[in-house]
N, C-alpha and C positions, 0 to 999 in steps of 0.2 A: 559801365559793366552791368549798372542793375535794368540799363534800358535793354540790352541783349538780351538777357536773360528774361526777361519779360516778353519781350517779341516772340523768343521762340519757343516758351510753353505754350502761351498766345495760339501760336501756328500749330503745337502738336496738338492742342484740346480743339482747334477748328476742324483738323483733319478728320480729328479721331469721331468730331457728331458727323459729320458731312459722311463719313464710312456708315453709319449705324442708320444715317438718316435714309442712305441707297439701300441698303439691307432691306431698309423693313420696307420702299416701296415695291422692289423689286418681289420682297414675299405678298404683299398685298395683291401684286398684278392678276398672278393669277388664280385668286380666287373671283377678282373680280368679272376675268373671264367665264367661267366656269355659269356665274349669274347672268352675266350678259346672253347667254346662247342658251336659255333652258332647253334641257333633254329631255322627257318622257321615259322613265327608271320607273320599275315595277320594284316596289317597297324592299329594300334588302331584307330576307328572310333573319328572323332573331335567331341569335347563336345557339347552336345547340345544348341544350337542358345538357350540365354534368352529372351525370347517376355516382353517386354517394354512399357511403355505410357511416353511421356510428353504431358503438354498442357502448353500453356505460348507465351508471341510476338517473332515473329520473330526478330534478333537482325541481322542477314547476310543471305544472299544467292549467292551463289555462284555456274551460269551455267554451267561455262566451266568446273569446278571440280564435279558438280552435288550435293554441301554441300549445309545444309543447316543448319542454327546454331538457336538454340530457348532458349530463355532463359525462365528457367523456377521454380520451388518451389523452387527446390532440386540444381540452379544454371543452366550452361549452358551446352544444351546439342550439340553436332554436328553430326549431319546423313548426309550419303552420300544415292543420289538415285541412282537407274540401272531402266533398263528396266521394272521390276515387280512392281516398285513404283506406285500408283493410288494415284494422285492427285482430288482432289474433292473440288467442292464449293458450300454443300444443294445439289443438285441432278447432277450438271452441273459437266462435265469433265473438268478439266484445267489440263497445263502442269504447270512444276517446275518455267517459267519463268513469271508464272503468280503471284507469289508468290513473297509480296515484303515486306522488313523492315517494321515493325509495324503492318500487320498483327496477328491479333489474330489465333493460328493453335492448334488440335491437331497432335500428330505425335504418329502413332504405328511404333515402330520399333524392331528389333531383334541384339541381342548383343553379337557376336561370336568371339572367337579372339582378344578381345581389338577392335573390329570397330562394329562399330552403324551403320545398312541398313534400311533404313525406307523401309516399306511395304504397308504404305498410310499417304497420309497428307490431312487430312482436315480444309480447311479454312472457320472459323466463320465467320457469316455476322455481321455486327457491328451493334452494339445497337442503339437504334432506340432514337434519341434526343428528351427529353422533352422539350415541350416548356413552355417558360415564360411566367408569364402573360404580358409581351411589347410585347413580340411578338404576344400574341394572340389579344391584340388590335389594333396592327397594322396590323395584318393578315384582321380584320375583321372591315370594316366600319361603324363608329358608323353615325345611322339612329335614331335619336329619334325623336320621333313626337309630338308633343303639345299637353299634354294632354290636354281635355277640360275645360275650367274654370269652376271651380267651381261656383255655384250662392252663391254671395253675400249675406252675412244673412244681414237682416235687424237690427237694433240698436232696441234695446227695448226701448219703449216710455218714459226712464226716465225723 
């Protein structure tokens, strides 16, 4: 009984390489065709650049590499600038090294290859602090004047 049973694992683990062994020459073939016959193929054009947004603080900037790291909804993002990058802050031009930690930025960028090229960064101007009320009585010099007494009523003749 243990010779049968022996035999016919035997036979299913023979089958089972000889199925895997056709497989993989069968996928082998044709590529090998493909080499056999070279075609003359004009370079496949690289996939088109994804145009991007983040908005969110700056978390790094980094001149000498030209990175710039933002974190933002979706986590952090890192862009490197080139030459085409426009920096802006409201109308003003600024370069990348105006750009520092804790700034609030958008950044449009384009996402080709596995690398992020920003195309512009612009830097929000910071929200405009409300003031307290200490501060606005301290801003402002309290001036009160005396007001006029009033006239004294007279007691009724009880």
């Amino acid at each position: 009984m243990k010779k049968a049973i022996a035999i016919v694992l035997s036979l299913v683990l023979m089958f089972a390489f000889t199925a895997v062994t056709f497989a993989a020459e069968k996928a082998a073939a044709p590529a090998e065709k493909k080499e056999a016959a070279p075609v003359k193929k004009e370079a496949a054009p690289a996939k088109k650049a994804a145009k991007k947004q983040v908005t969110g603080e700056v978390t790094a900037v980094d001149a000498k590499a030209n990175t710039l790291t933002v974190k933002g909804k979706k986590g952090d993002v890192t862009v490197s600038t080139n030459d085409k990058t426009t920096v802006v802050a409201g109308k003003d031009k600024k370069t990348l090294a105006d750009v520092k930690a804790g700034d609030k930025v958008t950044v449009k960028y384009t996402e080709a290859d596995g690398k992020n090229t920003a195309t512009k960064v612009e830097i929000m101007a910071a929200p405009a602090k409300k003031e307290t009320k200490a501060e606005k009585k301290a801003a402002t010099p309290e001036k009160k004047e005396a007001a006029p007494a009033a006239p004294a009523k007279k007691a009724a003749g009880y």
